[in-house]
DRENTORLO-843981 format. One record per residue (C-alpha): residue number from 0; residue in three letters; x, y negated, z. Coordinates in pm, whole numbers, plus 50000, padded with zeros to 5 digits. Layout:
BEGIN
NUM | ALA | X | Y | Z .
...
***
This chain:
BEGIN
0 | UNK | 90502 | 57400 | 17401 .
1 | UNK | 90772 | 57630 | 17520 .
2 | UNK | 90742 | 58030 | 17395 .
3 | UNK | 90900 | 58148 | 17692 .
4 | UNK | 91049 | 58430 | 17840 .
5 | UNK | 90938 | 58752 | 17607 .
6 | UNK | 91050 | 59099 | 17558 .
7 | UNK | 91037 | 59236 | 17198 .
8 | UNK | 90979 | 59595 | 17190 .
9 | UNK | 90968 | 59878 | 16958 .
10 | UNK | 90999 | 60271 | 16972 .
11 | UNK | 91074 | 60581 | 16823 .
12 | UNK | 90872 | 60866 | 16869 .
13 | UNK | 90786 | 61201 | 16811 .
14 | UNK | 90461 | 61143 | 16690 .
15 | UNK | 90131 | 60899 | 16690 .
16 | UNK | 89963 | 61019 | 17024 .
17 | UNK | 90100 | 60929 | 17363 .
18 | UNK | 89926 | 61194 | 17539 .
19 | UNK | 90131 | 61509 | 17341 .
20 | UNK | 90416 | 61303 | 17190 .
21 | UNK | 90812 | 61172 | 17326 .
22 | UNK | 90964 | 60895 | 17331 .
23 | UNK | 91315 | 60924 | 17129 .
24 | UNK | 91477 | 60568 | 17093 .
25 | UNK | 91388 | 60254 | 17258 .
26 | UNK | 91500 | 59884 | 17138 .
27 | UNK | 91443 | 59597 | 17302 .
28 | UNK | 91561 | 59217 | 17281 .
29 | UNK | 91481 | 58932 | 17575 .
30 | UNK | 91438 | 58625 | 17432 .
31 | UNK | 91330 | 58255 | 17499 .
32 | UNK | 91247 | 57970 | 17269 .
33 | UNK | 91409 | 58196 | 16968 .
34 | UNK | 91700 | 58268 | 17143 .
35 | UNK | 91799 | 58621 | 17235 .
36 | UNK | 91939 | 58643 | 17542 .
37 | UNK | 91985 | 58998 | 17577 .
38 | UNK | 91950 | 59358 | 17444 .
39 | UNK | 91848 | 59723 | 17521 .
40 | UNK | 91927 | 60008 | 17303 .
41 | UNK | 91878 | 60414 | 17361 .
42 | UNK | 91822 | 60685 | 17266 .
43 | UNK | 91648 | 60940 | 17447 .
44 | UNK | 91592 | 61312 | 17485 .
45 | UNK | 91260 | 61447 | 17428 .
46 | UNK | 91346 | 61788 | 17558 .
47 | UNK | 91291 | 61960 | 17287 .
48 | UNK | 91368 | 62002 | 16900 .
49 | UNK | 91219 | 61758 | 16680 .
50 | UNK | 90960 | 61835 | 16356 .
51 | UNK | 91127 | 61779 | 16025 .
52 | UNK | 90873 | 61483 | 15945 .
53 | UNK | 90990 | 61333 | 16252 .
54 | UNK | 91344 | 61318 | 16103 .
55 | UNK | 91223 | 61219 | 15756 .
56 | UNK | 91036 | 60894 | 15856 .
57 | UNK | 91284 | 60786 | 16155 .
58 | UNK | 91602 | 60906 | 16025 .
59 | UNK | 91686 | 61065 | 16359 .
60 | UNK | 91823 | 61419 | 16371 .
61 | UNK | 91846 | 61669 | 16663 .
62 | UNK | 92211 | 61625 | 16657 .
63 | UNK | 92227 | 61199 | 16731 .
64 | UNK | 91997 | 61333 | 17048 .
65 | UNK | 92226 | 61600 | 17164 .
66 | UNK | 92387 | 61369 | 17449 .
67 | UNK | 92121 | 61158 | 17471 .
68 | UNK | 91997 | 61056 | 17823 .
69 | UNK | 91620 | 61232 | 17944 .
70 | UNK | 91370 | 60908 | 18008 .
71 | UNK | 91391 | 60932 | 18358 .
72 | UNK | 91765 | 60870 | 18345 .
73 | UNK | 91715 | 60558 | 18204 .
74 | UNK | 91401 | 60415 | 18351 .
75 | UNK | 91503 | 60241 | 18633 .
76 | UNK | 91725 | 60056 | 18401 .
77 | UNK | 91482 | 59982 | 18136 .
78 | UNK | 91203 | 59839 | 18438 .
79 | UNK | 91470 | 59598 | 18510 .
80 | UNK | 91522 | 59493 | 18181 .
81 | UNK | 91164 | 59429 | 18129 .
82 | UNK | 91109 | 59263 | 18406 .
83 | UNK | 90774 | 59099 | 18431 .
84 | UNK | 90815 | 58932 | 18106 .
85 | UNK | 90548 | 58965 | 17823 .
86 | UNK | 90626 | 59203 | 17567 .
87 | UNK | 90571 | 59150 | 17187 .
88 | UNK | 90569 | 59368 | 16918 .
89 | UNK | 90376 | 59518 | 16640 .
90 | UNK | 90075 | 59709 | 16706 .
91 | UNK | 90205 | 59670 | 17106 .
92 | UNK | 89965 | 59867 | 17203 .
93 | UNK | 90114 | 60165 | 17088 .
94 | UNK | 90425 | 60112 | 17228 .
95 | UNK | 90304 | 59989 | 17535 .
96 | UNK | 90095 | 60292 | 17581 .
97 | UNK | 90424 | 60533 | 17568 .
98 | UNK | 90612 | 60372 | 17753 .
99 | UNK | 90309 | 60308 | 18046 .
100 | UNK | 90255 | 60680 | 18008 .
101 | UNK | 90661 | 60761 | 18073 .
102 | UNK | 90712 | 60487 | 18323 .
103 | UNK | 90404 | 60586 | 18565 .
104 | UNK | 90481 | 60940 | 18520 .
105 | UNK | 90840 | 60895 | 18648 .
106 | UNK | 90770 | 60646 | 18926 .
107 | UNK | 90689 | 60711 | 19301 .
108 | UNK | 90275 | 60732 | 19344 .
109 | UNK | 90084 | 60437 | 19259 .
110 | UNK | 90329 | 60246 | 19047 .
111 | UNK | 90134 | 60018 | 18826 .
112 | UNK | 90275 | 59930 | 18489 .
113 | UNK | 90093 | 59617 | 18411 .
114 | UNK | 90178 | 59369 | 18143 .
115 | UNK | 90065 | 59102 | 17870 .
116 | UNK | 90106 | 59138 | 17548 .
117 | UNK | 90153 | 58955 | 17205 .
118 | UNK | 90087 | 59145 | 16886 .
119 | UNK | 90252 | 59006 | 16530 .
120 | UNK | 90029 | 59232 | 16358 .
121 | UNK | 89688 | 59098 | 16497 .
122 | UNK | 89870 | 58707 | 16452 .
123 | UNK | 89960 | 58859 | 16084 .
124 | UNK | 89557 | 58951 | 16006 .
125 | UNK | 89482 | 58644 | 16150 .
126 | UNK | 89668 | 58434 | 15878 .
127 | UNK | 89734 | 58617 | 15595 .
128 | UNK | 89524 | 58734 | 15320 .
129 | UNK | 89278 | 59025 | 15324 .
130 | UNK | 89492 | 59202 | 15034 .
131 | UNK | 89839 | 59160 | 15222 .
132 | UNK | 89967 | 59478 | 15335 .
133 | UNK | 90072 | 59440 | 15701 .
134 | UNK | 90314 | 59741 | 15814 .
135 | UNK | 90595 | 59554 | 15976 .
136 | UNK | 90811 | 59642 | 15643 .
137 | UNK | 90532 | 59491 | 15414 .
138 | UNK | 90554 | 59176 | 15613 .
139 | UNK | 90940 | 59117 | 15645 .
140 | UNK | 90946 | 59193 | 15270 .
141 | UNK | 90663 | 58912 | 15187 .
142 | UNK | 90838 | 58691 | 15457 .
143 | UNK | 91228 | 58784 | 15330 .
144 | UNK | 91316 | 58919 | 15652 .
145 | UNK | 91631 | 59146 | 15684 .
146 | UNK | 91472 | 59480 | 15762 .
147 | UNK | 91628 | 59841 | 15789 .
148 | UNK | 91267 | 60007 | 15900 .
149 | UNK | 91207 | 60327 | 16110 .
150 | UNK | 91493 | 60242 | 16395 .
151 | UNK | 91362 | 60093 | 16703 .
152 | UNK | 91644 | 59824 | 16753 .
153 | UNK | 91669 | 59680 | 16372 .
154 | UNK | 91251 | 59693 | 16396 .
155 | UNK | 91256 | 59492 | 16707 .
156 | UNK | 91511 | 59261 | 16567 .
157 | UNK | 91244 | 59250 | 16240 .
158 | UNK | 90959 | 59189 | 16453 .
159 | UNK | 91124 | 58884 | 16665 .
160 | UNK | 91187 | 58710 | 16307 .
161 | UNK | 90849 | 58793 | 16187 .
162 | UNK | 90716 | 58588 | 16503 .
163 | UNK | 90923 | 58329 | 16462 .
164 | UNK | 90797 | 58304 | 16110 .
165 | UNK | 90455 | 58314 | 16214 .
166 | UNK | 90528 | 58076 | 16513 .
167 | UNK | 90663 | 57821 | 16258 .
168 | UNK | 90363 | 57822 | 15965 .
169 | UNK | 90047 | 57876 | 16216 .
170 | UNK | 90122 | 57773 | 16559 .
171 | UNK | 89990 | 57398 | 16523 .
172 | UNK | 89716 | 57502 | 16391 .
173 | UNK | 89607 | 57803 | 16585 .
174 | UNK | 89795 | 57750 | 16957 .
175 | UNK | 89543 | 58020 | 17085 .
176 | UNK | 89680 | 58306 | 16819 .
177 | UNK | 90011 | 58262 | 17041 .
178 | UNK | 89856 | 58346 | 17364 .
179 | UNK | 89991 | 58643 | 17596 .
180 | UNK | 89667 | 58884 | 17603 .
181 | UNK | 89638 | 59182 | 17891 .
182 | UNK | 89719 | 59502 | 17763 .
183 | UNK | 89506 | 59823 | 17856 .
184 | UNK | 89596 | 60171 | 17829 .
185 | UNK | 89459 | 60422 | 18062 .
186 | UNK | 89628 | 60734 | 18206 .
187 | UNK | 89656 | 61002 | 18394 .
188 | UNK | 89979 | 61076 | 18586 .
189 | UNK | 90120 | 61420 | 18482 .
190 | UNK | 90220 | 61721 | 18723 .
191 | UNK | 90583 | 61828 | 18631 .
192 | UNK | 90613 | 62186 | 18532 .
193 | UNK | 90619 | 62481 | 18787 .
194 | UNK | 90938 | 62690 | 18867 .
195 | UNK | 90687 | 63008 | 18789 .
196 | UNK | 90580 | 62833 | 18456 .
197 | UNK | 90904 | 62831 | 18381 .
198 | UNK | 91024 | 63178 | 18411 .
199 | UNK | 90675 | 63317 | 18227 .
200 | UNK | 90784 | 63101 | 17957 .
201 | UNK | 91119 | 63252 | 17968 .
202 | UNK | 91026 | 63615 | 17998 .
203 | UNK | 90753 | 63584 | 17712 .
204 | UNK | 91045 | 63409 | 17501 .
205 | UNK | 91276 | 63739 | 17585 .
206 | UNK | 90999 | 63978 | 17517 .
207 | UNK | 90919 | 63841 | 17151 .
208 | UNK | 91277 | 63826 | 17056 .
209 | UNK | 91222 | 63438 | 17039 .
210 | UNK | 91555 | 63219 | 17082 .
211 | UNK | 91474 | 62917 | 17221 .
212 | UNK | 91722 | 62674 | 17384 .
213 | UNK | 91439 | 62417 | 17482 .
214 | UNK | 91519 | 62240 | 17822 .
215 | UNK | 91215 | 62360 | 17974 .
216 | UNK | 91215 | 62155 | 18330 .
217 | UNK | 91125 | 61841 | 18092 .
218 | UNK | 90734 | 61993 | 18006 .
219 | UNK | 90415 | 61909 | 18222 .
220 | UNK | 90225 | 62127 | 18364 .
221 | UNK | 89969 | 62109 | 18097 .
222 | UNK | 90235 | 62100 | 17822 .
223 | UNK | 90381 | 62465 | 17975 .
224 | UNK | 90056 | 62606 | 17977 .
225 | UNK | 90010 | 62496 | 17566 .
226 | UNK | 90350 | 62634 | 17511 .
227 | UNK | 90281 | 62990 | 17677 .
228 | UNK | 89975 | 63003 | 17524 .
229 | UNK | 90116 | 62984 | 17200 .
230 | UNK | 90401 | 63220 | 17257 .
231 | UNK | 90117 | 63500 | 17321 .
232 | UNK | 89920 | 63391 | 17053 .
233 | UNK | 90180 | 63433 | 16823 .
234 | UNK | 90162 | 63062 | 16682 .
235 | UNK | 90514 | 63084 | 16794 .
236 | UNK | 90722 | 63362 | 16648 .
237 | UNK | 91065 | 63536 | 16602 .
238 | UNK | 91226 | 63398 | 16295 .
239 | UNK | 91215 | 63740 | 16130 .
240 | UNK | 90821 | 63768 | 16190 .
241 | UNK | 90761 | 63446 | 15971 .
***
């Protein structure tokens, strides 16, 4: 049975929840019948500074992001690089639901971003035993898979081996475990920040003695509300106040 056409993808984020959190680099390999045929790399500008743990478990710093492109400055290349083609990965869902959440959110009204999915991690608890850790990096070590964890490219390239691993011991036996499956994330399409947002969040910055040089025209709505709302509650404050 051919594997066809696939796209392996994993990201980099700013945090665990796709609702509050940024993409900051995407990799991505096509491949067909464990051949890669092509590749996508980025990083990407979240539009704002990045936490310290999100540093220590990616290895990213502010600085590799300081020329980075915004998402929507690389979207309409990334669609076309995806393609309709399933995408694989591990835990897909997560990555799938960023990158819905970005891709609707920077597309015209009523852009659908609809795709099936395969998932080495479910295959992985399929197949292996209960007591086998199964983090991508526990599973290329058990498997002897090259891994450098925590970058999106080298953990796609770890996750296409890992399937071709699993593809090799279980896929006889278990043809169904290989199946494309719909994925499902649910959102809500974001209203971009207001000009007026913008300048409160400017003059409350001023006021406080805050420096700041956040690119604010990247926040929602919502997200410019949090951040004012912070400001005057003093969650955010003047270096010399902490």
């Amino acid at each position: 049975m051919s594997r066809g056409k696939a796209v392996v993808l994993d990201l980099e984020t700013t945090g665990l929840n796709p609702r509050t959190d940024k993409i900051i680099e995407i990799g991505a390999l096509l491949v067909e019948d464990g051949e890669i045929l092509d590749t996508f790399s980025t990083f990407v500008s979240p539009g704002r500074k990045l936490l310290p743990q999100t540093t220590e478990i990616t290895g990213i710093t502010d600085e590799m992001l300081e020329h980075a492109p915004v998402f929507a400055d690389i979207a309409e290349k990334l669609l076309a690089f995806l393609g309709e083609h399933v995408l694989l990965g591990h835990s897909i869902i997560s990555d799938y639901a960023f990158l819905k959440k970005a891709l609707v959110n920077e597309q015209p009204k009523g852009f659908a971003f609809e795709r099936n999915g395969l998932d080495t991690l479910k295959i992985a608890r399929r197949f292996l035993p209960a007591e086998q850790k199964k983090a991508l990096s526990a599973l290329t070590a058990y498997f002897q898979i090259p891994h450098e964890p925590h970058r999106a490219f080298a953990d796609a390239q770890a996750t296409f081996l890992l399937y071709e691993k699993l593809w090799d011991l279980y896929k006889e036996g278990a043809p169904s475990a290989f199946t494309p499956f719909p994925l499902h994330y649910q959102i809500k399409r974001e209203v971009p920040v207001m000009p007026k947002q913008i300048e409160q969040i400017r003059r409350l910055l001023e006021e406080r003695g805050i420096p700041c040089d956040r690119d604010f025209s990247q926040l929602t709505k919502n997200e410019a509300s949090r951040l004012a709302d912070q400001i005057r509650s003093g969650v955010i404050k003047a270096p010399s106040d902490e």
